[in-house]
PQR file with spaces between the fields and no chain letter, atoms N, CA, C, O and H, PARSE charges and radii, in Angstrom:
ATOM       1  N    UNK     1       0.842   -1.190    0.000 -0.4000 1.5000
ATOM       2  CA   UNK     1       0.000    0.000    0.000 -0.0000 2.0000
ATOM       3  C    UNK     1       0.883    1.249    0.000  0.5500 1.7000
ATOM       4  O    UNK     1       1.981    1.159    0.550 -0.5500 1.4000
ATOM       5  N    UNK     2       0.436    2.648   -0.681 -0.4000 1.5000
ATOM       6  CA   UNK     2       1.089    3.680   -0.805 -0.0000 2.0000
ATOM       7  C    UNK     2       1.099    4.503    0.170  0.5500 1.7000
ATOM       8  O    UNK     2       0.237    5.370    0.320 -0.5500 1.4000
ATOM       9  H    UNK     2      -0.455    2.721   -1.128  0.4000 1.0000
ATOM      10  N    UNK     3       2.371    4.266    1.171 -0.4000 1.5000
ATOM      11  CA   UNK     3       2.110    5.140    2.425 -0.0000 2.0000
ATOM      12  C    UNK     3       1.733    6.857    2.124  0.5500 1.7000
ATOM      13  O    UNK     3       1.525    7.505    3.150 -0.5500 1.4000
ATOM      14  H    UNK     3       3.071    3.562    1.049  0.4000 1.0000
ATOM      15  N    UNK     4       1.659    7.426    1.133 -0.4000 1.5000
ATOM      16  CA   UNK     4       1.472    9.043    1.293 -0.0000 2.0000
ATOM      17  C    UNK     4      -0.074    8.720    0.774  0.5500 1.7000
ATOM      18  O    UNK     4      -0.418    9.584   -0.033 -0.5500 1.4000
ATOM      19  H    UNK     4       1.828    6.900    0.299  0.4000 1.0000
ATOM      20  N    UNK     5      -0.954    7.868    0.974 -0.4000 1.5000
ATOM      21  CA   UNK     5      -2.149    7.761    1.036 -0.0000 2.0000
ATOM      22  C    UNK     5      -2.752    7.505    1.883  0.5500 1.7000
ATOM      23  O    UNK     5      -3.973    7.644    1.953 -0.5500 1.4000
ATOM      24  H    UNK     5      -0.675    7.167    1.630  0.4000 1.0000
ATOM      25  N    UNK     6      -1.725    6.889    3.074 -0.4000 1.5000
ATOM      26  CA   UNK     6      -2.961    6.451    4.392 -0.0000 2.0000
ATOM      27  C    UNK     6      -2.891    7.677    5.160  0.5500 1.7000
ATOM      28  O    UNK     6      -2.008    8.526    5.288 -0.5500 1.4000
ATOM      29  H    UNK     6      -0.733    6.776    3.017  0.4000 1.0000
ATOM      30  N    UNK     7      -4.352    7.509    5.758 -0.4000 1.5000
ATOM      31  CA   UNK     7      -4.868    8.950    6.722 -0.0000 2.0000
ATOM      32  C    UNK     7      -4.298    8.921    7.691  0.5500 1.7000
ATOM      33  O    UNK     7      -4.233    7.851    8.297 -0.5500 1.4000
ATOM      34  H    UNK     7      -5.069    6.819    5.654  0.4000 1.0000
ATOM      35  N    UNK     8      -3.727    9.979    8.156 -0.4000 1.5000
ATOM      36  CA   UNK     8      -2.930   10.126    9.513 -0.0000 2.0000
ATOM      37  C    UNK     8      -4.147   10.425   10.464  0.5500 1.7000
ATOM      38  O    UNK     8      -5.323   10.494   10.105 -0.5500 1.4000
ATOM      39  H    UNK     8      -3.780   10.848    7.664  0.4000 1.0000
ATOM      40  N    UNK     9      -3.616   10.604   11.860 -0.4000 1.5000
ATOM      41  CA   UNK     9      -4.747   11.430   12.589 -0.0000 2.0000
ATOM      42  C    UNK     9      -4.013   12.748   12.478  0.5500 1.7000
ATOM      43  O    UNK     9      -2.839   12.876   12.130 -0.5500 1.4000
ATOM      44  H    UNK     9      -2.661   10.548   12.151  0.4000 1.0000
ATOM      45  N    UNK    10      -4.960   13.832   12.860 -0.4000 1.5000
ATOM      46  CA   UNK    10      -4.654   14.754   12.735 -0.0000 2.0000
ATOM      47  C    UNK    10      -3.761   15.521   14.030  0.5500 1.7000
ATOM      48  O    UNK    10      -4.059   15.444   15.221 -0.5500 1.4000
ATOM      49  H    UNK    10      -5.913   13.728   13.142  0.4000 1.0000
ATOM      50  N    UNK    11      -2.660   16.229   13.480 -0.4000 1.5000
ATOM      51  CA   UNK    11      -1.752   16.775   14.566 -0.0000 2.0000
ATOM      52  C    UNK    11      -2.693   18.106   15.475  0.5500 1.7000
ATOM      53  O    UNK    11      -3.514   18.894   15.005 -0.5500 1.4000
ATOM      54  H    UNK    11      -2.418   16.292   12.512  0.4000 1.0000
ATOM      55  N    UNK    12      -2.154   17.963   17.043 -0.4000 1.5000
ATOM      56  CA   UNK    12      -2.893   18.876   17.635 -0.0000 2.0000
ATOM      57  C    UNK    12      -2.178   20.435   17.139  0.5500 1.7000
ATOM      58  O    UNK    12      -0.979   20.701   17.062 -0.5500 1.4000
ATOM      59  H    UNK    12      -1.487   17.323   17.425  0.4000 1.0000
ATOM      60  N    UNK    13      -3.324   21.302   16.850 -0.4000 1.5000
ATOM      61  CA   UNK    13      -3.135   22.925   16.288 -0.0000 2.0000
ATOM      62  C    UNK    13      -3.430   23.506   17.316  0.5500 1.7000
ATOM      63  O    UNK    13      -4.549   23.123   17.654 -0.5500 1.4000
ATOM      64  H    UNK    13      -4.299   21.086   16.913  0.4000 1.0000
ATOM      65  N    UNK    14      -2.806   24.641   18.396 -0.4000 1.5000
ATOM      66  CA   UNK    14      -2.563   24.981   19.134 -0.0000 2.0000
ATOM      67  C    UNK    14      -3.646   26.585   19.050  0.5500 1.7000
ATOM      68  O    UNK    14      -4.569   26.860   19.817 -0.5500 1.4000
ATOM      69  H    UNK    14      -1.897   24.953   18.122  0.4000 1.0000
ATOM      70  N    UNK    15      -3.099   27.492   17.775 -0.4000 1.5000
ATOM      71  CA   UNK    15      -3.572   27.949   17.606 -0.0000 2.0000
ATOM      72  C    UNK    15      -5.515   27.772   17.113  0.5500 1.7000
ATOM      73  O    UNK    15      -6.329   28.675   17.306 -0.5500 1.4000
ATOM      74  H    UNK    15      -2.349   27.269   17.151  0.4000 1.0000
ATOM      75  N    UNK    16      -5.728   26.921   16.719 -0.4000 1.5000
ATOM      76  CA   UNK    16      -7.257   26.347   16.426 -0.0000 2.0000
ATOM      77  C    UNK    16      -7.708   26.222   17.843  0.5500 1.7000
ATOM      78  O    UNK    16      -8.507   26.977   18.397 -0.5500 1.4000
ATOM      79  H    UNK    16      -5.068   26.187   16.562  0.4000 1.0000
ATOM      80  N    UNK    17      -7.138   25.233   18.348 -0.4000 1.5000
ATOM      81  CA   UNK    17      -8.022   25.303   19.370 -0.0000 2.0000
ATOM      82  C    UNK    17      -7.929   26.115   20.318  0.5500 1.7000
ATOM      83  O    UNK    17      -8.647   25.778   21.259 -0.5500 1.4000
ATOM      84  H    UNK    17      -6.489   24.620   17.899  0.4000 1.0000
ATOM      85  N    UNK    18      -7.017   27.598   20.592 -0.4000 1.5000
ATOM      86  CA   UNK    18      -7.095   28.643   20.871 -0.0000 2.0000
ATOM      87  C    UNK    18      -8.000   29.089   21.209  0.5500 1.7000
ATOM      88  O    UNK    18      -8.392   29.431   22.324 -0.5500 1.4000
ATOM      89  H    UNK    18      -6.433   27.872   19.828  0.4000 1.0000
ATOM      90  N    UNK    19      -8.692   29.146   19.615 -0.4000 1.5000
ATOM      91  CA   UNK    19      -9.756   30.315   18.668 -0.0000 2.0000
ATOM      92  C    UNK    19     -10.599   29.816   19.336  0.5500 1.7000
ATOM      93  O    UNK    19     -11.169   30.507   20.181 -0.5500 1.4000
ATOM      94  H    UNK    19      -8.374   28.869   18.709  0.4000 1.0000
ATOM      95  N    UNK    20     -11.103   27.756   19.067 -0.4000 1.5000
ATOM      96  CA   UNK    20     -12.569   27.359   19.632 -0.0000 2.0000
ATOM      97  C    UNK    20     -12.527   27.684   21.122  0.5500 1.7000
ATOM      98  O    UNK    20     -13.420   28.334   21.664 -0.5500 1.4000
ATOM      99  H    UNK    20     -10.640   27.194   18.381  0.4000 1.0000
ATOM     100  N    UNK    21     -11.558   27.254   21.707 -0.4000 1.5000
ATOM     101  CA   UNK    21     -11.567   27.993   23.675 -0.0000 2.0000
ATOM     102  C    UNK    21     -11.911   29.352   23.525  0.5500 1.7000
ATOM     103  O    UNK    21     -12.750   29.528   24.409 -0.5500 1.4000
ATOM     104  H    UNK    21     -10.833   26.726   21.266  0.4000 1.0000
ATOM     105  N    UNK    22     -11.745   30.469   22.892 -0.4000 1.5000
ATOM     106  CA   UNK    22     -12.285   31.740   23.257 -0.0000 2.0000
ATOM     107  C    UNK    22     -13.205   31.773   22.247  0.5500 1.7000
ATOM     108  O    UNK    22     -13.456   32.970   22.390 -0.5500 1.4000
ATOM     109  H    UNK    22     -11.063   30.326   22.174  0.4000 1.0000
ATOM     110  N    UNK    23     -14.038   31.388   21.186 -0.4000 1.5000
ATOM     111  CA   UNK    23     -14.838   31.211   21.190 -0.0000 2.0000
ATOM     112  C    UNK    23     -16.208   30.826   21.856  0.5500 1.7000
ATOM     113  O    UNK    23     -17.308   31.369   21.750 -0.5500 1.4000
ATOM     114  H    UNK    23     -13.834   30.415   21.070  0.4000 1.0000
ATOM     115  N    UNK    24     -15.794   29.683   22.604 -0.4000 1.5000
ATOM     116  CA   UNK    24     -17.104   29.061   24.183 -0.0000 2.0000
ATOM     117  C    UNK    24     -16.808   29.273   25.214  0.5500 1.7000
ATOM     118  O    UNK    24     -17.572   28.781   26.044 -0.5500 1.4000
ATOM     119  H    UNK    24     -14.900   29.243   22.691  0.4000 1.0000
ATOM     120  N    UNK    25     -15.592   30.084   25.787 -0.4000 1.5000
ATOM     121  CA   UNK    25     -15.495   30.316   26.838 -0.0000 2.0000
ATOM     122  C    UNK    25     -15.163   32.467   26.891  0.5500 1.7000
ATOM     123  O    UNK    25     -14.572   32.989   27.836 -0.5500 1.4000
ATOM     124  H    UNK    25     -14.971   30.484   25.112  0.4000 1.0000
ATOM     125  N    UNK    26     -15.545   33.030   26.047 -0.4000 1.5000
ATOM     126  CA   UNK    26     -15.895   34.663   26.232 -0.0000 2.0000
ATOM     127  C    UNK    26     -16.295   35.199   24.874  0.5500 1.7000
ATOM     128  O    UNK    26     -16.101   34.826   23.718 -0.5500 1.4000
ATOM     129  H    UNK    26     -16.025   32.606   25.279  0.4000 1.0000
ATOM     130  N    UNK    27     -17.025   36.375   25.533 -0.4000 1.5000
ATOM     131  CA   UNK    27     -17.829   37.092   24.508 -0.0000 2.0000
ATOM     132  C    UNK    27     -17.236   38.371   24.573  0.5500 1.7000
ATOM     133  O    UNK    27     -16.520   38.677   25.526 -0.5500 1.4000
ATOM     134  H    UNK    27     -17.182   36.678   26.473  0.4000 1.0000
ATOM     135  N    UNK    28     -17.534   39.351   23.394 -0.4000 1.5000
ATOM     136  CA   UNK    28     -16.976   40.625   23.322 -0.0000 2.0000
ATOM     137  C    UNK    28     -18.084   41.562   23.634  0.5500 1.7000
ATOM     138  O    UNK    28     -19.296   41.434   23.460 -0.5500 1.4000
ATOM     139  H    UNK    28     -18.116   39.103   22.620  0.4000 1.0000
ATOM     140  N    UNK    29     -17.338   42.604   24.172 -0.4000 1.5000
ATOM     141  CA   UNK    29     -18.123   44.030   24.477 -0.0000 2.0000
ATOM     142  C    UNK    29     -17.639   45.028   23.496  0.5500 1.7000
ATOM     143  O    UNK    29     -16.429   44.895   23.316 -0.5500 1.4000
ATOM     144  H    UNK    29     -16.354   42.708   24.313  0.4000 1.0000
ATOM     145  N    UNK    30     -18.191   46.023   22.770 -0.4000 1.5000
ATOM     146  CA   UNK    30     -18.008   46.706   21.912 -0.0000 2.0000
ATOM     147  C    UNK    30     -18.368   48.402   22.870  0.5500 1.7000
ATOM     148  O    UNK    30     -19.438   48.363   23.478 -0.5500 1.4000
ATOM     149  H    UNK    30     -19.174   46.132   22.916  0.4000 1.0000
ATOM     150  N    UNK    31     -17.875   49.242   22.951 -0.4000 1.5000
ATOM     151  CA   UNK    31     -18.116   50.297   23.591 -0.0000 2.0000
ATOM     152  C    UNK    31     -18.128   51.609   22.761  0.5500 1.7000
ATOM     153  O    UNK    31     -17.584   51.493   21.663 -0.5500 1.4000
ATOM     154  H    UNK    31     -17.006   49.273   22.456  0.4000 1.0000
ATOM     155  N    UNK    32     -18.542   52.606   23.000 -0.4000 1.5000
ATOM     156  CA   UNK    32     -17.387   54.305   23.177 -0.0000 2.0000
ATOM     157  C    UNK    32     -17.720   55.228   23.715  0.5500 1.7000
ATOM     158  O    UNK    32     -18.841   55.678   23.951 -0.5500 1.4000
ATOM     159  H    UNK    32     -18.985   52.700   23.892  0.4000 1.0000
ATOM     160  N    UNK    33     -16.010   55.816   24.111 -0.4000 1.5000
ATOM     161  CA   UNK    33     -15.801   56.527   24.830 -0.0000 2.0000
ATOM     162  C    UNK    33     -15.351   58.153   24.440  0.5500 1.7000
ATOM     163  O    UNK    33     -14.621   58.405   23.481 -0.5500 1.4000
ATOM     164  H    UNK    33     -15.099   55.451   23.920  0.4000 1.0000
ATOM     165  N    UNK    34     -15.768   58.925   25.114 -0.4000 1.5000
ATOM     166  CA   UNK    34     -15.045   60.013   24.414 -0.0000 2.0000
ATOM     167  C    UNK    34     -13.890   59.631   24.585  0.5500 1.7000
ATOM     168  O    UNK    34     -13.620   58.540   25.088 -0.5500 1.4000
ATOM     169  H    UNK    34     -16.361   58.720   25.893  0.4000 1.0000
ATOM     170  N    UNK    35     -12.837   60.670   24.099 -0.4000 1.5000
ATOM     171  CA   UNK    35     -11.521   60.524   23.909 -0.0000 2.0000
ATOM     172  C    UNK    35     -10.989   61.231   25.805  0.5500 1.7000
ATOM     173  O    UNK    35      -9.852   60.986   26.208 -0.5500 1.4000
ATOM     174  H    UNK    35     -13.057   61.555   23.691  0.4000 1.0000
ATOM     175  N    UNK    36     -11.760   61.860   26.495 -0.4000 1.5000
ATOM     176  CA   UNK    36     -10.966   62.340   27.998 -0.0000 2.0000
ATOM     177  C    UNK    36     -10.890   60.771   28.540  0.5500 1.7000
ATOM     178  O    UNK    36      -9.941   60.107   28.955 -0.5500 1.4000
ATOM     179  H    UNK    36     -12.684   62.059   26.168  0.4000 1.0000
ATOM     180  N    UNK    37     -12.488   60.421   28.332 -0.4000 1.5000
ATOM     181  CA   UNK    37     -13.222   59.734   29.516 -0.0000 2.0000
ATOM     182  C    UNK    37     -11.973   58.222   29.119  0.5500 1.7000
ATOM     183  O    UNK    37     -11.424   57.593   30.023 -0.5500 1.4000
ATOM     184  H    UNK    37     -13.259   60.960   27.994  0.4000 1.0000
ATOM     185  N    UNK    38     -11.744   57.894   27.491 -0.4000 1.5000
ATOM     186  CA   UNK    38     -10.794   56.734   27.504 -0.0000 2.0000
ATOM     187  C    UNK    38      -9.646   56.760   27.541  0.5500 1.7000
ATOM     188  O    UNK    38      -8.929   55.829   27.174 -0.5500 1.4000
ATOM     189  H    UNK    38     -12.189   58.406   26.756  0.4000 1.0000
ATOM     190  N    UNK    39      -9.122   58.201   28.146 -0.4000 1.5000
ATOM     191  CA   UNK    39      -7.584   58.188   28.144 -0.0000 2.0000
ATOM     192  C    UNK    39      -7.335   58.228   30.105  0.5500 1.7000
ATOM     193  O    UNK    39      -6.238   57.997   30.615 -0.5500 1.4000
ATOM     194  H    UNK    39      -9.704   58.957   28.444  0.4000 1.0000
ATOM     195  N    UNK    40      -8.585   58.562   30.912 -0.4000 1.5000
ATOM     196  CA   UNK    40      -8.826   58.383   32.297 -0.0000 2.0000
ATOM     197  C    UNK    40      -8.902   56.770   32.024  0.5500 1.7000
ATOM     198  O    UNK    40      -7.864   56.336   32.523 -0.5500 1.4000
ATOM     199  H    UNK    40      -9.476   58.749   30.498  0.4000 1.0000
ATOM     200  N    UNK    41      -9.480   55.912   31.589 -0.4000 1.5000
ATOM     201  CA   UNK    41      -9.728   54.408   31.349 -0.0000 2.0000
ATOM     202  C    UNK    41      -8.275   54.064   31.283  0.5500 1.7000
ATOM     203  O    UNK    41      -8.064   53.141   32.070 -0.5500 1.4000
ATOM     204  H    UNK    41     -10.323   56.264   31.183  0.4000 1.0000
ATOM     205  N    UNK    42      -7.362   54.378   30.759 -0.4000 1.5000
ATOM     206  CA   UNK    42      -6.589   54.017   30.089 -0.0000 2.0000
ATOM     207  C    UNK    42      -5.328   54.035   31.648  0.5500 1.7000
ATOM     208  O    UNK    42      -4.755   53.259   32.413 -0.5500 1.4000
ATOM     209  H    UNK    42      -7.534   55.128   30.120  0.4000 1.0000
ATOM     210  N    UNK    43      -5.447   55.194   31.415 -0.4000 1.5000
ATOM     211  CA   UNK    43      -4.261   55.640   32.395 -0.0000 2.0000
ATOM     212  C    UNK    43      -4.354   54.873   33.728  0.5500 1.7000
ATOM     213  O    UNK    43      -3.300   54.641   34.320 -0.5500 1.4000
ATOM     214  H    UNK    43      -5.912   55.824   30.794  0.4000 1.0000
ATOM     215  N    UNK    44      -5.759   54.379   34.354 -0.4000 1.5000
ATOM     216  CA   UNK    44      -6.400   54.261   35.211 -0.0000 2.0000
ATOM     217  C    UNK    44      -5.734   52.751   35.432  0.5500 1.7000
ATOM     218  O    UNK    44      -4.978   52.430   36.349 -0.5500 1.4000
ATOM     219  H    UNK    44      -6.615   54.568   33.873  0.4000 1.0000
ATOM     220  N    UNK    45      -6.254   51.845   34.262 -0.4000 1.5000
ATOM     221  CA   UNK    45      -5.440   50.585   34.028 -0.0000 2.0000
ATOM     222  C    UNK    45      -3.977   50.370   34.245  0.5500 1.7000
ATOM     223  O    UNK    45      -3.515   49.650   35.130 -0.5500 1.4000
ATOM     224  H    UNK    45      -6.869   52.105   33.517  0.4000 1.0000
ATOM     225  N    UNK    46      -3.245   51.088   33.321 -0.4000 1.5000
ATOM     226  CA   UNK    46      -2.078   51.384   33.620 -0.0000 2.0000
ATOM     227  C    UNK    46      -1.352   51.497   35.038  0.5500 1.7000
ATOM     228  O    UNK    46      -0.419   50.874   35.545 -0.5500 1.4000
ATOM     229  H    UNK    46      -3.620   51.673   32.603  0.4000 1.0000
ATOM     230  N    UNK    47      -2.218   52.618   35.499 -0.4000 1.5000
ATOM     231  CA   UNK    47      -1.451   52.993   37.154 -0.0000 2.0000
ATOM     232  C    UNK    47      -1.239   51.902   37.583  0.5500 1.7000
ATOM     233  O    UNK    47      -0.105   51.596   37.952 -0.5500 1.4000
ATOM     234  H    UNK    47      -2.976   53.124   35.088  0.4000 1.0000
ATOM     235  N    UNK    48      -2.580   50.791   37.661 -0.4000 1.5000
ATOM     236  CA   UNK    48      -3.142   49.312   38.662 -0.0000 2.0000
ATOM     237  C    UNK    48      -2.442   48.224   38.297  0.5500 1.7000
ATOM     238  O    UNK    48      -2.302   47.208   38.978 -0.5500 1.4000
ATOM     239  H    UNK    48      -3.501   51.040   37.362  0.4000 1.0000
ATOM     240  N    UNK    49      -1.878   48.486   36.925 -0.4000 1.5000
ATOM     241  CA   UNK    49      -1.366   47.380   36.151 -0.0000 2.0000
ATOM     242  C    UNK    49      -2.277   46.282   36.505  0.5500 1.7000
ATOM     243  O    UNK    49      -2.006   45.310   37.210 -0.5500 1.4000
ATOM     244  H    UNK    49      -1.992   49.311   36.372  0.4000 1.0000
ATOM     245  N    UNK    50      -3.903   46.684   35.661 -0.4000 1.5000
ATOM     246  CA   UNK    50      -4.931   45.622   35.532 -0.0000 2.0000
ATOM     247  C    UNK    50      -5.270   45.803   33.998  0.5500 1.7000
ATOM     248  O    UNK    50      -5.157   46.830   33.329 -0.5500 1.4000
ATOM     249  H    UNK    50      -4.123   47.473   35.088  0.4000 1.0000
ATOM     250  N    UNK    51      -5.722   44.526   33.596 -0.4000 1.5000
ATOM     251  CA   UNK    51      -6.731   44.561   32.253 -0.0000 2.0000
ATOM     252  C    UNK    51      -7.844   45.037   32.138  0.5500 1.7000
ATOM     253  O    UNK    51      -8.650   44.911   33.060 -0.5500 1.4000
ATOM     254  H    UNK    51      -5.814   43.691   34.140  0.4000 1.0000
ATOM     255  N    UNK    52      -8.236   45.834   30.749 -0.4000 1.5000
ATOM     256  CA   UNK    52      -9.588   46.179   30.921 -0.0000 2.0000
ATOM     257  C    UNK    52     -10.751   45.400   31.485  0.5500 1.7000
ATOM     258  O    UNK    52     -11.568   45.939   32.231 -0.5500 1.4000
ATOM     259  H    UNK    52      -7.581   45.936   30.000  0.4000 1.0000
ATOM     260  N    UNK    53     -10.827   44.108   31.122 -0.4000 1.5000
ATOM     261  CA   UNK    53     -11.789   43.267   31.692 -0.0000 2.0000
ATOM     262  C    UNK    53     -11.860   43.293   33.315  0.5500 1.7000
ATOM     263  O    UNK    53     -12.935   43.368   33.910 -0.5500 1.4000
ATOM     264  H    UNK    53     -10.163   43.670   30.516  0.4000 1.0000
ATOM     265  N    UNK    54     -10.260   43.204   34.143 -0.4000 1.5000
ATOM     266  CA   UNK    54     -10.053   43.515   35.086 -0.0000 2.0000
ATOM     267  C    UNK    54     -10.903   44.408   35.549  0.5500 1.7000
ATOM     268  O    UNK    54     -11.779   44.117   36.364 -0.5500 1.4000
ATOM     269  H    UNK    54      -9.387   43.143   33.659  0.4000 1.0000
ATOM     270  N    UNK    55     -10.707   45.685   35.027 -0.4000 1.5000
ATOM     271  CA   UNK    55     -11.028   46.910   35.493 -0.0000 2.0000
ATOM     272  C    UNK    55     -13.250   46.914   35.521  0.5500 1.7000
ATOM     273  O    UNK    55     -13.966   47.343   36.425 -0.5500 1.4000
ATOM     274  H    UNK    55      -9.996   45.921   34.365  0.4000 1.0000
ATOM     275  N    UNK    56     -13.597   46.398   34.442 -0.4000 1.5000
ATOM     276  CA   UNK    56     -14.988   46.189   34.816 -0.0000 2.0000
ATOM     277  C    UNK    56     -15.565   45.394   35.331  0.5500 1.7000
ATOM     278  O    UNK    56     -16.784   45.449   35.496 -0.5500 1.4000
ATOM     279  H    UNK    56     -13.015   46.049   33.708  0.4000 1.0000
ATOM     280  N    UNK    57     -14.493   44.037   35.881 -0.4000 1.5000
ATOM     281  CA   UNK    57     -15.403   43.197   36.821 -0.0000 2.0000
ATOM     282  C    UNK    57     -15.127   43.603   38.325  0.5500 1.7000
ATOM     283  O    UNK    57     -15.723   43.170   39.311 -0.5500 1.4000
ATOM     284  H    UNK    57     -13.503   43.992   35.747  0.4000 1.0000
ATOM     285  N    UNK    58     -14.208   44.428   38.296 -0.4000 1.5000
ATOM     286  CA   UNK    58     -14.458   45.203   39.430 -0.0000 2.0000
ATOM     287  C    UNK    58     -15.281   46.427   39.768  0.5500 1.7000
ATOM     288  O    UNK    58     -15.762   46.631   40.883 -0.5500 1.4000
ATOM     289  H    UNK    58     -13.724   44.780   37.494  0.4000 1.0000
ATOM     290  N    UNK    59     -15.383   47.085   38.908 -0.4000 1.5000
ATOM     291  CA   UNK    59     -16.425   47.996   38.961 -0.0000 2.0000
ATOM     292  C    UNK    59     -17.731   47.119   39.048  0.5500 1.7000
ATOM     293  O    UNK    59     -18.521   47.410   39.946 -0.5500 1.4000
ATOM     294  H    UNK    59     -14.992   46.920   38.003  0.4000 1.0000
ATOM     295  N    UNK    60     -17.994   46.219   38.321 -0.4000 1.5000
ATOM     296  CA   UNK    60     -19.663   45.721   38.952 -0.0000 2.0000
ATOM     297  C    UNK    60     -19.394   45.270   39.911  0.5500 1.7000
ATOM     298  O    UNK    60     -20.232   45.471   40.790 -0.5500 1.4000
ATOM     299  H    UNK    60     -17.353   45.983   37.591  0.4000 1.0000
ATOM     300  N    UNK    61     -18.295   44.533   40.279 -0.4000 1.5000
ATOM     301  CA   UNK    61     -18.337   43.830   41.667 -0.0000 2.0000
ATOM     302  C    UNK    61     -18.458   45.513   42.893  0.5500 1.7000
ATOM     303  O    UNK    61     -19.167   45.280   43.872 -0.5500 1.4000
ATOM     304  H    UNK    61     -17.614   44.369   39.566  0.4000 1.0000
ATOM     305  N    UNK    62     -18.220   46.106   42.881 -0.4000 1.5000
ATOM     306  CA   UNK    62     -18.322   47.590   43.297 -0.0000 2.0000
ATOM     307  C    UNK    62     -19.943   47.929   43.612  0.5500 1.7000
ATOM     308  O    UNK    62     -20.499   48.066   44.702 -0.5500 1.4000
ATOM     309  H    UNK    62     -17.644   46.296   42.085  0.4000 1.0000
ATOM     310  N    UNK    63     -20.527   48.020   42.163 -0.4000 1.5000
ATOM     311  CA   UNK    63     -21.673   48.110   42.211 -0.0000 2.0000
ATOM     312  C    UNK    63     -22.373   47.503   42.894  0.5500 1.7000
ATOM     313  O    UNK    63     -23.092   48.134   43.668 -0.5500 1.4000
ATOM     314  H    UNK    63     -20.076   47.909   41.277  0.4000 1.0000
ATOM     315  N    UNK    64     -22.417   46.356   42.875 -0.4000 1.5000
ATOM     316  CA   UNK    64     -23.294   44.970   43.295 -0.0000 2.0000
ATOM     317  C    UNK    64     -22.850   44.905   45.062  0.5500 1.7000
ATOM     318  O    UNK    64     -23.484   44.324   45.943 -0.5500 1.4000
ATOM     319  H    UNK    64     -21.833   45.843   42.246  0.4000 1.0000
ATOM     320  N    UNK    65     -22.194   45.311   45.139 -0.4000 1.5000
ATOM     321  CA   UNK    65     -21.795   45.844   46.917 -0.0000 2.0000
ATOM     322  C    UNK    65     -23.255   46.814   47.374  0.5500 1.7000
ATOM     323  O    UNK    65     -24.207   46.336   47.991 -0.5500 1.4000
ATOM     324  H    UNK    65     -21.679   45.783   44.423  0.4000 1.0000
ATOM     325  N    UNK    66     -23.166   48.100   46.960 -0.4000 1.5000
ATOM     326  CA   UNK    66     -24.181   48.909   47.468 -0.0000 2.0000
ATOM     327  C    UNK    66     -25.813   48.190   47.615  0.5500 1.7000
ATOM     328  O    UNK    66     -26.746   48.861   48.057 -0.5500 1.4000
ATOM     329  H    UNK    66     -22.392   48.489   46.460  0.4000 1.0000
């Protein structure tokens, strides 16, 4: 038999299954900001050295306090 004909299994793609993990495991938020209010966002992150996502699950967690 002609070995460059039999089916291999397929090698694991690192990047693919990347994509499908953030695919089923997060969704996107689309926003805007003026340009003061996202350079306070910005800077704000920065100082904390947190991620944006960071930065709004703490603010609801904030919220959800009161």
């Amino acid at each position: 038999m002609d070995k460059k004909y039999i089916e291999r299994p397929k090698k694991f793609d690192k990047r693919e299954y990347d994509k499908e993990y953030h695919r089923n495991h997060y969704k996107q938020v689309t926003l805007s900001l003026t340009p003061d209010l996202k350079e306070r966002f910005d800077q704000y992150c920065s100082k904390e050295k947190i991620s944006r996502s960071e930065f709004i699950k703490r603010a609801i967690d904030v919220l959800e306090e009161k």
